[in-house]
N, C-alpha and C positions, 0 to 999 in steps of 0.2 A: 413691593408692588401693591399696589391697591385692590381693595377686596371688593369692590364694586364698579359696578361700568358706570362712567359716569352719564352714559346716553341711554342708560336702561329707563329713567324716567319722562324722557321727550319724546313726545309724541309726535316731532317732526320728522323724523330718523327714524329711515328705514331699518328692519333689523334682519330681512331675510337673505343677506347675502354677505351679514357680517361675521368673520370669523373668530370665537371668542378669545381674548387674549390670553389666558393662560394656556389656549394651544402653540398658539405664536413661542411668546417668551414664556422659558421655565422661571416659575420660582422657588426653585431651592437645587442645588447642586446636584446637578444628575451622573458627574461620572468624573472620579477622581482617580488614575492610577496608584494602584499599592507601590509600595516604596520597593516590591522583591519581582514589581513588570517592568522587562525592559521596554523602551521601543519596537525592537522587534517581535516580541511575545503578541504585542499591541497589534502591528500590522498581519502576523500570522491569523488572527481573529477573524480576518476578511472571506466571505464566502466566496469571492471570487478569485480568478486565477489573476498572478500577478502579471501576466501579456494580457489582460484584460485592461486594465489599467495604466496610465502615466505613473513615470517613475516617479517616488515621492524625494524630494530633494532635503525638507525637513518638516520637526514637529517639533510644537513648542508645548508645553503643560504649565496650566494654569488650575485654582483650584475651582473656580465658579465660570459657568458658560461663558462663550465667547461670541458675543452677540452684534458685533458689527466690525469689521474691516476698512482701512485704505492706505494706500502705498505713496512714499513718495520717494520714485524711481531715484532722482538728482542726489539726493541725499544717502541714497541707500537704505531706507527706513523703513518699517510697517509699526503701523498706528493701529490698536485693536479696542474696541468697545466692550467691557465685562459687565456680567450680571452685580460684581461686587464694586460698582461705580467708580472704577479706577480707568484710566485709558494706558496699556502698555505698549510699551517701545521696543521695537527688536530691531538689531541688525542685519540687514540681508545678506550683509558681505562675510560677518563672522557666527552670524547666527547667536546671537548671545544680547540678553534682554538688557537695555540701557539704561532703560526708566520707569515710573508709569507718571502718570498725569493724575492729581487727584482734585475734585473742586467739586462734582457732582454727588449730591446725597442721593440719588437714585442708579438704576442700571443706563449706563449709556448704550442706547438702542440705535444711535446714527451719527455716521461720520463721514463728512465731507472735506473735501481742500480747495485753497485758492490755484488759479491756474498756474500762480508764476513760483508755486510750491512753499510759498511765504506762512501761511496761515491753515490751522485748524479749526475746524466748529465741529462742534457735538452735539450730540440733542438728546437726552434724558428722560426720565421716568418721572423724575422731579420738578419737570415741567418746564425747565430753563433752558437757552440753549449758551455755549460757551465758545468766545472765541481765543484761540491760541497762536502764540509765537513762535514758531517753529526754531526762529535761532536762538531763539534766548529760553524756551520750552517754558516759557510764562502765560499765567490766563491774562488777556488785556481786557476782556469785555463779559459779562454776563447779562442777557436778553432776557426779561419776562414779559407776562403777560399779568395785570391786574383781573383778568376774567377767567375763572380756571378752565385749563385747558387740557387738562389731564397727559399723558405719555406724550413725548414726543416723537411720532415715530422717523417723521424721514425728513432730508436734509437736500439743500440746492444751493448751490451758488452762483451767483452772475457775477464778471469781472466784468463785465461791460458797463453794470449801473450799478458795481458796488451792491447788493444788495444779498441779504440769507434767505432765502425760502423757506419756512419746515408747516409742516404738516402734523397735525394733531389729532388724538383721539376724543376732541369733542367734534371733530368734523372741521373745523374750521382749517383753511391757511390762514399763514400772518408771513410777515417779511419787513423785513428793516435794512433801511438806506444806511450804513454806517459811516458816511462821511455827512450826512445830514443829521444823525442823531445828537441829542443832548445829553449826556453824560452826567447822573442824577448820584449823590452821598449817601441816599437815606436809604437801607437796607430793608426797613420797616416792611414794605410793601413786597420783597419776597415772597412765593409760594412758598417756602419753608417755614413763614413768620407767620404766618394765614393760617387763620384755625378753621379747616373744614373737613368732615369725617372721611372726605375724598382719599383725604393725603395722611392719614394718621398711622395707617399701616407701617411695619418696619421690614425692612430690606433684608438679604441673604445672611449678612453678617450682622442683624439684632439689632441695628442701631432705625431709630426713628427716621422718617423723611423731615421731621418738622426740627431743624436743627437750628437752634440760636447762632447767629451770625454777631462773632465780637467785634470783627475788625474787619474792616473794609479792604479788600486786598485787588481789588476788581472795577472796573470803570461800570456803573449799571445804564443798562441802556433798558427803560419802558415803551413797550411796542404801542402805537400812539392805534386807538382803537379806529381810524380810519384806514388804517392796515392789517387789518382783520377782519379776514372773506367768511361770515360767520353761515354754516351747511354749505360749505362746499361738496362737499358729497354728502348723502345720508348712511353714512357709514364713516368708520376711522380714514384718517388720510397717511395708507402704508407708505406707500413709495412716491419719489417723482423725481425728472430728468428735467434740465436744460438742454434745449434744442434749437439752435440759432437763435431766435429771440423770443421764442417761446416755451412757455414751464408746461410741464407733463405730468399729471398726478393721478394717482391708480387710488381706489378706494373700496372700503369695505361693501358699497353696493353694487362694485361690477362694473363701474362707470371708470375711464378716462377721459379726463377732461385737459384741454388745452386750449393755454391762456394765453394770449400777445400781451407780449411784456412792453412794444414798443410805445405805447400810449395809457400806462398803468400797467393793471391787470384784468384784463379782460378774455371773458369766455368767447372760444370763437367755434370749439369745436367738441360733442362728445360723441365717444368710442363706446359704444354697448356690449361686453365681454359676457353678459346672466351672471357669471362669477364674480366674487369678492376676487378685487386685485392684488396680489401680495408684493411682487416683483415686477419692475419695469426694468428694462435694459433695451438700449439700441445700437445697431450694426449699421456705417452707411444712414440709409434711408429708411429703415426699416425696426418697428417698433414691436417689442419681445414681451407680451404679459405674461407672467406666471400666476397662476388662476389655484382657485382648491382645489381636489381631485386631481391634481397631477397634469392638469390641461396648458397647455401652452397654444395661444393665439399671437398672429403675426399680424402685425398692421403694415401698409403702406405710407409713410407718411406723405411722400409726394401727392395721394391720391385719396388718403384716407377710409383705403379700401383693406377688410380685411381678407386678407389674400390665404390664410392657412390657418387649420387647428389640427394640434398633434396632442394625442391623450397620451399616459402613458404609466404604468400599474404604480408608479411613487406617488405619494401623500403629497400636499398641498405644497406649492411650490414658493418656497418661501426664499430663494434668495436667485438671480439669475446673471451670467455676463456672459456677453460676448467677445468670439477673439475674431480673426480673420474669414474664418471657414468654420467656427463649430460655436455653439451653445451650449452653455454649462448650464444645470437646472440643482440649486440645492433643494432636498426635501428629506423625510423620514427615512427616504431607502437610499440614501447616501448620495453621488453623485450621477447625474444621469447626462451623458453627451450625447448631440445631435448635431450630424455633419449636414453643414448648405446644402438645400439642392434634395434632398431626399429625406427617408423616413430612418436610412442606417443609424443604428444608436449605442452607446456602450453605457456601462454604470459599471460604479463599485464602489465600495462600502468607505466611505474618504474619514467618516466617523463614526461612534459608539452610540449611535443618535441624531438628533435632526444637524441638518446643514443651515444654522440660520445665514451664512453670508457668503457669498464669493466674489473675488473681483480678480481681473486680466491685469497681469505686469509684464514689463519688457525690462530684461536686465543682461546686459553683456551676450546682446542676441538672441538670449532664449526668450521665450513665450511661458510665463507663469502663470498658472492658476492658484488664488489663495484663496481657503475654504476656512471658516471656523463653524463652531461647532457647542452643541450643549452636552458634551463630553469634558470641554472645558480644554480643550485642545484647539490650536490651530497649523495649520500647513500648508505648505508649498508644496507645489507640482509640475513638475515639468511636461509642458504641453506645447514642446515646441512642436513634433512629427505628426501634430494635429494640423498644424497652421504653417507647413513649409510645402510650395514657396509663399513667402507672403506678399499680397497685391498691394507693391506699393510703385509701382512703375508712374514717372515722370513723365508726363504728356508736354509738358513746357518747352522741351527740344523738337523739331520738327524736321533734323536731319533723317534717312530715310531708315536708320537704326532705330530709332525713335517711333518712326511706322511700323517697322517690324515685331517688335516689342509690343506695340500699343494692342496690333493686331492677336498676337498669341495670346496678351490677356482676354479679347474680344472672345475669341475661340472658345478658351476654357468656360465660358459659359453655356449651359445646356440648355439654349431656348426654344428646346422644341414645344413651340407653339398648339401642336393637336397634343401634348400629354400635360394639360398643367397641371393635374394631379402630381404630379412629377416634378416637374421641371419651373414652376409658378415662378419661384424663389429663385432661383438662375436667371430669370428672362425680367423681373424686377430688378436686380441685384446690374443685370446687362444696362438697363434703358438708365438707373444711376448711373453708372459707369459712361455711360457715353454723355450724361450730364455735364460730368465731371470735366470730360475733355473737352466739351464745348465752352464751360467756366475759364479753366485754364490757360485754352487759347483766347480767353478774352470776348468769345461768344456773349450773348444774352442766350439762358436757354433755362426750360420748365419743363414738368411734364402734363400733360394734356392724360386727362384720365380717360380710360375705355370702359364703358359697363361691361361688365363679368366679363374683361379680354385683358392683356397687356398692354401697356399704355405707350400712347405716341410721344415721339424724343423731341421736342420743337428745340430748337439754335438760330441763332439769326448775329451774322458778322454782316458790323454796320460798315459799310465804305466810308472814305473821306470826303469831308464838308467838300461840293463842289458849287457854282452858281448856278447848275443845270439841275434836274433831278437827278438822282442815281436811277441808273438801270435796278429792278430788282429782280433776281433770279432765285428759285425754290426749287432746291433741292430732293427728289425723290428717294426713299431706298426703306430695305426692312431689318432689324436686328433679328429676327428669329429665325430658325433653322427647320430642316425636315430632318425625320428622326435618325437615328443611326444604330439600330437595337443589334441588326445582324452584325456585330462585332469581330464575326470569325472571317468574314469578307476584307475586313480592315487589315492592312497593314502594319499601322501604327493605330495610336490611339485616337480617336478620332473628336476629341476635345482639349489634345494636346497638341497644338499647332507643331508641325515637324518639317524641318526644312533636306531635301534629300534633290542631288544634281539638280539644284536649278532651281525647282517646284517645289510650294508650301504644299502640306497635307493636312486637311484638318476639315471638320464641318462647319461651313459659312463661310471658309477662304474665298471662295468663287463665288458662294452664294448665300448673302449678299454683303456678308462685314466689308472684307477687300476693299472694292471699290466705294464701299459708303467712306473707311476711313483715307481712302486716296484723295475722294473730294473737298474731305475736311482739314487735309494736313494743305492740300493745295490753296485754299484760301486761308489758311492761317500762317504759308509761307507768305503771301502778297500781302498781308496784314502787317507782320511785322516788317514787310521792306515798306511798306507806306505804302503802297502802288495796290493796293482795291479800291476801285471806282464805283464798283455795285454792293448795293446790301444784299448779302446770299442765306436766304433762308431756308432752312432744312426740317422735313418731317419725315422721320423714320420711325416706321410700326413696327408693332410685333405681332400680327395678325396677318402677315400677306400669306403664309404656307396654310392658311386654314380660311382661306378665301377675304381675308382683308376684313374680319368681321369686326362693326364695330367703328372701323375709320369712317367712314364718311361720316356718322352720327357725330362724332367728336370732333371732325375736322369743320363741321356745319356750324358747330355747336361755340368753337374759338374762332370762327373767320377774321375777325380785329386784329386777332394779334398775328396774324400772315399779312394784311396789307394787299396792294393793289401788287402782281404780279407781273412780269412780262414776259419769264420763258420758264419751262420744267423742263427740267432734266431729272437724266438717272444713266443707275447704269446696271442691267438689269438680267442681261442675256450675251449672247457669244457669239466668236467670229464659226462660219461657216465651216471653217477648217484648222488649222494650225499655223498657217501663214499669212495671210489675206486679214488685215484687218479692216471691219466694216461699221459701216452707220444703220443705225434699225430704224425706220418708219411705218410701220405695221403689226399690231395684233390683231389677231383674233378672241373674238368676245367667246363666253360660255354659259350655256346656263346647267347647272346641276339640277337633276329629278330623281326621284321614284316614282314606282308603280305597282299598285300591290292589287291583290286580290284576293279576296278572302271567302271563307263560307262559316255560315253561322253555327256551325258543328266543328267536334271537338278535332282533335289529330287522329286517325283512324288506319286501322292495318287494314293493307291491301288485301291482301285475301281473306277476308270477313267482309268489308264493303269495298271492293275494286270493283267499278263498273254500275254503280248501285246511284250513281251522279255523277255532275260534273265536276272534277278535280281543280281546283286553284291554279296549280302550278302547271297545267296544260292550256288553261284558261290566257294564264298570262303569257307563254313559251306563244301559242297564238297569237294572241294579240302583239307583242313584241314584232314579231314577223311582219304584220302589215305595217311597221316604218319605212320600209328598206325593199326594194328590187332582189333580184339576186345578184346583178351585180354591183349593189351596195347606194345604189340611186335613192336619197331619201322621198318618200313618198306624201308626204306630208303638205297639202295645196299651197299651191303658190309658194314653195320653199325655194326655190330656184331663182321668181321673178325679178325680185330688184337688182339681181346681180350684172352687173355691166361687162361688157367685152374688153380689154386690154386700149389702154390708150395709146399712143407714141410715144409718151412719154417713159411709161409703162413697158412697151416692148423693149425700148433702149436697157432701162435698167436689169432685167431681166436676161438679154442677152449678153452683158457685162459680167453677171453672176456668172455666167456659165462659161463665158471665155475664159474667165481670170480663176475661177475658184478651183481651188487644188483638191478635187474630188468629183467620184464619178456620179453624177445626176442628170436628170434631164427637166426637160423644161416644164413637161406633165406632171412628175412629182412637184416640182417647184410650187405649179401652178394649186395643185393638190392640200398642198401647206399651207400655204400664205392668201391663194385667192378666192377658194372655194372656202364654204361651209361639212363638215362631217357629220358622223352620227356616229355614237359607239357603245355600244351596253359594256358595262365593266365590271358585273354578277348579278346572280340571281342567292336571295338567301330566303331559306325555307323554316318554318314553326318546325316544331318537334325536337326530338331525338336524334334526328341526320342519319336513323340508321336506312339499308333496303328495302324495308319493307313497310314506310307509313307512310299517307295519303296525309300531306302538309294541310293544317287545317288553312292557311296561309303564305303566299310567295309574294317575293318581293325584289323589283330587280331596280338597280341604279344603275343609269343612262348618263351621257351627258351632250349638249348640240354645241358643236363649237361654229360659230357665225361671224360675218365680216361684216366689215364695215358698212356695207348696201343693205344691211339687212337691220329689220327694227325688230330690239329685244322683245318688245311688247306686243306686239305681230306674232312674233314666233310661237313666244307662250300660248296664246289664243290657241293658234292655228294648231300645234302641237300637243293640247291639252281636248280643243275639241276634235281633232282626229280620233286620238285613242277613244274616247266617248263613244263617238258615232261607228267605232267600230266594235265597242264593247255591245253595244247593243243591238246591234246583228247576230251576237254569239245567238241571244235571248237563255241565259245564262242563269242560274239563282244565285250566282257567288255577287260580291258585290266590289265596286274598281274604287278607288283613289291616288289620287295623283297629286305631287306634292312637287312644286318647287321648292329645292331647296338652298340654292345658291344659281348668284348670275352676275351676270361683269359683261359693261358693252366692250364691244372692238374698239379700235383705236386708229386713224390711219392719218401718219404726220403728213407735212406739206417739205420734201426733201427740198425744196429749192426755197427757202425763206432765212433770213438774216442767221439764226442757231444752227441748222445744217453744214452753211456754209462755212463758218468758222470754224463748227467742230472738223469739217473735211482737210479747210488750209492748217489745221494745226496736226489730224493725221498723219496728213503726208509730209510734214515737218519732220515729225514723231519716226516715221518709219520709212520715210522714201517712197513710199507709191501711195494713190488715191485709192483711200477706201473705201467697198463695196455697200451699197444701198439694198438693203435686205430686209425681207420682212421675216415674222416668225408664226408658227402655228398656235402657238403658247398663248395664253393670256397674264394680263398683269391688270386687275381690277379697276388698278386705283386711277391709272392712266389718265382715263378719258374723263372719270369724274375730277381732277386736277384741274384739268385744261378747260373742262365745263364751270366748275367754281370760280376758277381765277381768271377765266378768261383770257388764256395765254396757250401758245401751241406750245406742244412738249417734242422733245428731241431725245435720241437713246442713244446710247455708244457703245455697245459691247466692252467688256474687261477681258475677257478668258476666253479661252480656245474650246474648238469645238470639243478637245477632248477631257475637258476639267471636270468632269462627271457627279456634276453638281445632280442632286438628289441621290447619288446612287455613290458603292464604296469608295473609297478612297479619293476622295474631292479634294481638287488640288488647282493650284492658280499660279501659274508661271512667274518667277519673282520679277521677269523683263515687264511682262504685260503689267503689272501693278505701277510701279514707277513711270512707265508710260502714260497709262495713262493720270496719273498725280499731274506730270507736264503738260499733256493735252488741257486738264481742265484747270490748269492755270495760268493757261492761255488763253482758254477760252472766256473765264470768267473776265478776265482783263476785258475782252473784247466787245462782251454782249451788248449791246446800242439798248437805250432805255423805247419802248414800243408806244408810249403812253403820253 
């Protein structure tokens, strides 16, 4: 190893986030078994309990570190990088070492494979990189660089453009096209042959890096210096990924940088981690730095947002993979796992020292994790009951198996939206997933990023070339969920979709996965019979259970790529009853408040100052009160006005609810829900200790006005912001008032007799034998109105689920009839919808 850094003298290289290399890689043998330890003597050394831990399946011994890993599954093989510059070969089927590989005068610090399992490359100390023939286990190719480049730490392949990537400890990339290189005799020009004090140091086993090369045994390939990205980072370049067509590189200054390979190599994007990057690994969509200090950050890559940081008491995380559901982190303090979705973690001691490598195999159905080590050992582990079951469900069949399935994966993710402390990484991991199915079925689909929210799923299935324009119809719905903490309420588990007489159980069956994925299998069945006439596009958030924050900025912000519109839909809300299915034309709007009051003095015990001023919390309990009559009439001027009397039109449908619907109401409550405006305080929360006896220095109560259609959001605010005022100041009060909008959503009210209604009603009563009821709902749905307002298109709603599928509340469940129903409704309908435009 070399005894000096070669960027200790450039003054363009940052050095405050570099981690020095003889922390990284040892040099010199750190941990050799006595000839009188067994194996097992070995594993009893571990501080941790053995149900702590994956069973270990084997370990191999070697006598100098084991400094880089990779598998190839087809073969049965594992290929390992040593401090003592050899590469070895073990069997995974007999366990028993086949070969080694020798041709590098340095430690080989990286190892990568071709896709179709053909070829190996290494990348060394020595400065070279090497390519191998895995059937014939011969070197064909040796890469240098005339510029020295010092270690080379980390390795990439593209089989797309033939090309090696690696990454060096002068900072720079380089990469070579191997079906365009020219293939050079003269050995001369080696780093080995080059005399500079860089390289003069000698290796584990004594022998110099500067080795006389006699005989040409190797085709040389010189990296042509217009392929050499010279400070790509200011710092070493440790690690980096291929990722559809773009390279991914972590560096000793904290920075990830990503390059489009499609047109060269160009910088398009960096990741600011403050930490030197050690380890990169990706899951899905989702991009895994292991940082020093034991810090692991998650990136989005659809969005390139970083969505999470987990610390965690292990030393600098120097090798990382992912499998299905969990995260493996090598460091100092052995192995540390981290399952999806949460902060639950295990460790345990996998070696006698640092973890410098790990990587995920799949062999004969298990799930392997292979760890090496600067014990000079390497092993396998079995981690299958980390990653069972594994998500690998076929969305490509559309029979209604294939729904069901798709749905239980849907489920199992935890996207409650108000915890992403929690839940971030579920509700990412979701809106890929539904990427995925929009791909699959031949979709066009991205994702649309949300500032600091979950991000919206856009898809769009084009119809067939017609001589007319296509109808274009836009799809509504949301992927996330309300929370489901009270567990003991549940029956079953409530992210494990459960099928029980009839009805799924699960949270988001009813509301809202179910019918988003009914929508989606419905035109991807008309797709593949040829018979879609409309391009149907779809925007599904993950933001509606936490008032839709977020979407409209994003949906403002892509308008291009939705297009001229002509009808919305959704399916969003429920039949009346259990029988009766109905069409929705009506929300109601809301605005959320507070209302606080406070006093300039601390929190005080009532009997020491009870009585001694005006109290806060009596302050506001008052003022609260002049909203509302006593019998619940809001008081607030002109709240009432715009509201219009019952049409004929109106009367009719309304009388129709009540004949036909299978449940006891009347027409006042009806009216109560759907026609009127409310008012309703939903707590009061107080400063202090919460105990009897303190005088709140501070109350604060949240309200919310739910409003129809006749009524203008901007009006109300006014009116309801200067009520409270003009009566706070009657008090003549010392406390001081604030009021705070904090969320709002206008009403909605469709037009039930236009070209969408109608269809969806004649394909109803196809569906079920009788005309379905025209209902409105008291509820709101934000996103509604501003749909209809953007696109210029009126929207239409269809109920999925019955009145008693008890969406937000335990055991939410969705009748298997009413799903597949409606799947054939809205495959009707979509056939149907007439272009507006």
């Amino acid at each position: 190893m070399p005894t000096k850094n070669a960027l200790d003298d450039n003054p363009l290289v940052s050095h405050s986030r570099r981690l020095p290399l003889h922390n990284l890689l040892p040099t010199r043998k750190s941990y050799s078994p006595s000839p009188q330890r067994s194996i097992s003597d070995l594993e009893s050394l571990s501080n941790f309990n053995k149900d702590e831990k994956p069973e270990l399946i084997h370990r191999w011994h070697h006598q100098y570190s084991i400094l880089s890993t990779v598998t190839f599954p087809s073969l049965g093989l594992l290929f390992c990088g040593t401090q003592d510059h050899q590469i070895l070969i073990f069997d995974m089927e007999t366990y028993e070492r086949k070969d080694a590989l020798t041709g590098h005068t340095g430690s080989v610090l990286c190892l990568t494979k071709s896709k179709d399992e053909k070829h190996l490359f290494s990348g060394g100390s020595d400065s070279l990189v090497k390519v191998w023939d895995v059937t014939t286990m011969k070197e064909t190719h040796t890469i240098y660089s005339l510029v020295d480049i010092g270690d080379i730490f980390s390795l990439a392949w593209s089989s797309s453009l033939n090309t090696i990537f690696f990454g060096a400890q002068n900072a720079s990339i380089l990469f070579v096209h191997l079906l365009d290189s020219i293939p050079k005799d003269d050995p001369s020009s080696l780093p080995s042959q080059r005399f500079d004090k860089f390289f003069d140091s000698t290796g584990p086993t004594g022998s110099s890096s500067q080795k006389k090369v006699d005989k040409l045994q190797t085709r040389l390939i010189e990296i042509p210096s217009s392929n050499i990205i010279p400070y790509a980072h200011n710092g070493f370049v440790y690690t980096m990924e291929i990722h559809e067509n773009m390279l991914l590189t972590g560096g000793g200054d904290g920075y990830v940088k990503i390059w489009d390979l499609s047109k060269g190599v160009q910088l398009i994007k960096t990741l600011d981690n403050d930490e030197s990057v050690l380890s990169l690994t990706r899951n899905e969509s989702f991009l895994y730095c292991g940082l020093t200090d034991g810090q692991l950050k998650i990136w989005d890559l659809s969005t390139y947002q970083q969505i999470r940081s987990l610390q965690s008491d292990g030393g600098d995380i120097l090798a990382l993979a992912a499998s299905n559901s969990c995260i493996y982190k090598g460091s100092s303090d052995g192995v540390i796992k981290w399952k999806f979705g949460g902060d639950c973690k295990e460790e345990w001691e996998a070696h006698q020292g640092l973890v410098l490598s790990t990587e995920i195999a799949y062999k004969d159905g298990k799930v392997l994790l292979i760890t090496g080590g600067n014990d000079a050992s390497v092993a396998i582990w079995d981690i299958s009951e980390d990653n069972a079951p594994l998500r690998r469900t076929s969305v490509a069949a559309i029979d209604n198996d294939s729904l069901l399935t798709t749905l239980g994966e849907m489920v199992s993710f935890k996207t409650v939206s108000k915890k992403p402390e929690l839940y971030i990484d579920d509700s990412r991991r979701c809106a890929a997933f539904l990427t995925s199915i929009f791909k699959k079925f031949g979709a066009d689909s991205e994702i649309i990023p949300v500032e600091n929210g979950n991000p919206v799923v856009y898809g769009c299935f084009k119809g067939k070339d017609s001589k007319t324009k296509n109808p274009r119809v836009l799809w509504y719905g949301h992927y996330d969920v309300i929370e489901a903490d009270d567990t003991l309420g549940w029956r079953t588990d409530p992210f494990k979709m459960t099928a029980n007489d009839g009805y799924l159980y699960g949270r988001g069956v009813s509301d809202n996965k179910g019918p988003i994925l009914a929508a989606i299998y419905a035109v991807a069945e008309l797709l593949q019979e040829g018979n879609l006439n409309a391009d149907i596009v779809f925007l599904i958030e993950g933001e509606e259970e936490c008032g839709s924050f977020g979407f409209q900025e994003a949906i403002e912000k892509n308008r291009e790529i939705i297009g001229e519109i002509d009808w919305v839909l959704l399916s969003n809300s429920y039949w009346l009853d259990e029988l009766t299915p109905c069409l929705n034309y009506g929300l109601r709007g809301v605005i959320s408040a507070s209302v606080e009051v406070s006093s300039d003095r601390p929190d005080r015990h009532s009997g020491v100052d009870g009585g001694v001023s005006r109290e806060p919390t009596i302050d506001l309990v008052n003022l609260l009160a002049t909203l509302t009559d006593k019998e619940g009439k809001v008081l607030i001027p002109n709240f009432y006005e715009p509201i219009q009397n019952l049409t004929l039109s109106e009367e009719k449908l309304y009388e129709e609810v009540l004949k036909k619907a299978n449940i006891e109401i009347n027409k006042e409550t009806l009216l109560a829900k759907w026609k009127f405006p409310s008012l309703t305080i939903h707590k009061i929360d107080v400063s202090g200790p919460g105990n009897n006896t303190v005088i709140p220095r501070s109350s604060k109560g949240s309200l919310s006005i739910r409003i129809v259609p006749e009524q203008n959001v901007e009006e109300i605010k006014k009116g309801f912001i200067s009520h409270l005022q003009n009566s706070f100041k009657e008090f003549n009060s010392d406390n001081t008032l604030e009021v705070k909008i904090v969320h709002e959503s206008e009403p909605w009210l469709g037009d039930p007799t236009n070209a969408a209604f109608k269809i969806l009603s004649n394909a109803v009563k196809q569906e079920w034998g009788t005309e379905p009821l025209y209902i409105r709902e008291g509820g709101s749905i934000p996103s509604v109105r501003f749909l209809e307002k953007i696109c210029d298109a009126p929207a239409a709603q269809i109920p999925c689920g019955q009145s008693t599928d008890n969406a937000h509340l335990d055991n939410e469940k969705l009748r298997v009839t009413n799903l597949y129903a409606l799947r054939r409704i809205l495959k009707k309908t979509f056939q149907e919808l007439p272009s507006r435009k």
